[in-house]
C-alpha positions in Angstrom: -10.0 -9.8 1.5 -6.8 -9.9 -0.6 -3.7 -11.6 0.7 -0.9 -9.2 0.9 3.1 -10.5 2.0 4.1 -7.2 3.8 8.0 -6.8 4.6 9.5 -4.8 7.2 13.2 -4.2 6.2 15.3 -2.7 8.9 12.7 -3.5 11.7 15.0 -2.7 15.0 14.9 -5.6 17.5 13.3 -3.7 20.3 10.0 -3.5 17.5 10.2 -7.3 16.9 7.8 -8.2 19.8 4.9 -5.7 18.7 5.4 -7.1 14.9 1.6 -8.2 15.2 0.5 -5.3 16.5 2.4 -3.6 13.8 0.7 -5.5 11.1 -2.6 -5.3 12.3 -2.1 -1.4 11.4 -2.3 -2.7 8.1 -5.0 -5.4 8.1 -6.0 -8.5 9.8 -2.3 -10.3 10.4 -2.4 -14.3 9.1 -0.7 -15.8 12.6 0.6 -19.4 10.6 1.5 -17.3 7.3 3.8 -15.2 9.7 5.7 -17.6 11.6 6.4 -19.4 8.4 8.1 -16.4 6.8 9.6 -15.4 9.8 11.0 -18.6 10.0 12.8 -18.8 6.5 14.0 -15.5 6.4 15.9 -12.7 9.0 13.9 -10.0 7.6 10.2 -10.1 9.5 7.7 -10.3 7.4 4.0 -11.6 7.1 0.6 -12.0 5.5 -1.9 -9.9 5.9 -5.1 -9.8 5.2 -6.5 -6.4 3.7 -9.9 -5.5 2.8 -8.9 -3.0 -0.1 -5.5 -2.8 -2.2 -6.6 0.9 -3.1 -3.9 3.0 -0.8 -0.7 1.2 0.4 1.3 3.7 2.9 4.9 3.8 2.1 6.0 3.6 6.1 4.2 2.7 10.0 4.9 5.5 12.3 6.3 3.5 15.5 6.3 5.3 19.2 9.9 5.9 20.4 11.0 5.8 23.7 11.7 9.5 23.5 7.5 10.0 23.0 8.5 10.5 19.3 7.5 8.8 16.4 9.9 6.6 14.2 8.8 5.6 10.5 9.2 2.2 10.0 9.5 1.5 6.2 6.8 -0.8 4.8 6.9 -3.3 1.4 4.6 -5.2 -0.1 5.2 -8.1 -2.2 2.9 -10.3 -4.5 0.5 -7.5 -5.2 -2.0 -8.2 -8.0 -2.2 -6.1 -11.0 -5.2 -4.5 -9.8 -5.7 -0.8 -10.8 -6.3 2.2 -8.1 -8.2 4.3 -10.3 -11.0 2.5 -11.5 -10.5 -0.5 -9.0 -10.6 -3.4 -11.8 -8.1 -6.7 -11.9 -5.5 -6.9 -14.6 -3.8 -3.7 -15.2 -2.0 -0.9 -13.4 -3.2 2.5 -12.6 -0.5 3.6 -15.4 -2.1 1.6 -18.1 -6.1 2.2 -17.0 -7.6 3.5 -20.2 -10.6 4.7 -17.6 -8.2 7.4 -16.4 -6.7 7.7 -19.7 -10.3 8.9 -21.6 -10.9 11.1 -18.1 -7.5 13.0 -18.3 -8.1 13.4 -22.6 -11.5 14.7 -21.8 -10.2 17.0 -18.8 -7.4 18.7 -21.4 -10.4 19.4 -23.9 -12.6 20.9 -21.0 -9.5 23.5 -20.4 -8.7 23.8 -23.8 -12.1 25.0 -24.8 -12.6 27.2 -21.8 -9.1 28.6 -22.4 -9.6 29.3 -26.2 -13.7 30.9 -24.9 -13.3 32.3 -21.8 -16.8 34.1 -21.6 -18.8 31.8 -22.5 
């Protein structure tokens, strides 16, 4: 499980009760972690606890008392450099020479069926 500080900037105070529940949408919520940060800071925020750091969602959808749904904008801080495309620690997805090779490969693929269409 990778340790993951998640910030909720702009969470409105009626949300701040369900912040655990709201956490737990993203992984298992690290109760002391939380209190700590809330503590020190005014912007909630907490540890979680997620099993993969392969898809991060840019927002929570919260319910509103309308029956609508409000997206709550979600950060996360202290992520490792760990790559999305082939999964390994110590690069980005931007740098992953496993993608790199697959995309070079992919251009000669359509190159060559471009150039011998019939064949």
């Amino acid at each position: 499980m990778y340790p993951i500080i998640v910030v909720f900037s702009g969470l409105r105070k009626e949300y701040m009760p369900f912040l655990d529940h709201i956490g737990g949408q993203l992984g298992l919520v690290d109760e002391e972690k939380r209190a700590r940060n809330n503590q020190v800071t005014t912007i909630p925020s907490m540890r979680i606890l997620m099993h993969t750091i392969t898809h991060f969602p840019k927002a929570v959808y919260l319910p509103t008392s309308g029956g609508g749904k409000s997206a709550q904008k979600v950060e996360f801080v202290g992520l490792p450099n760990q790559c999305i495309y082939c999964k390994q620690i110590g690069h980005f997805v931007n740098e992953c020479e496993h993608r790199k090779s697959k995309v070079i490969s992919s251009k000669r693929d359509q190159n060559s069926q471009s150039m011998y269409p019939n064949v």
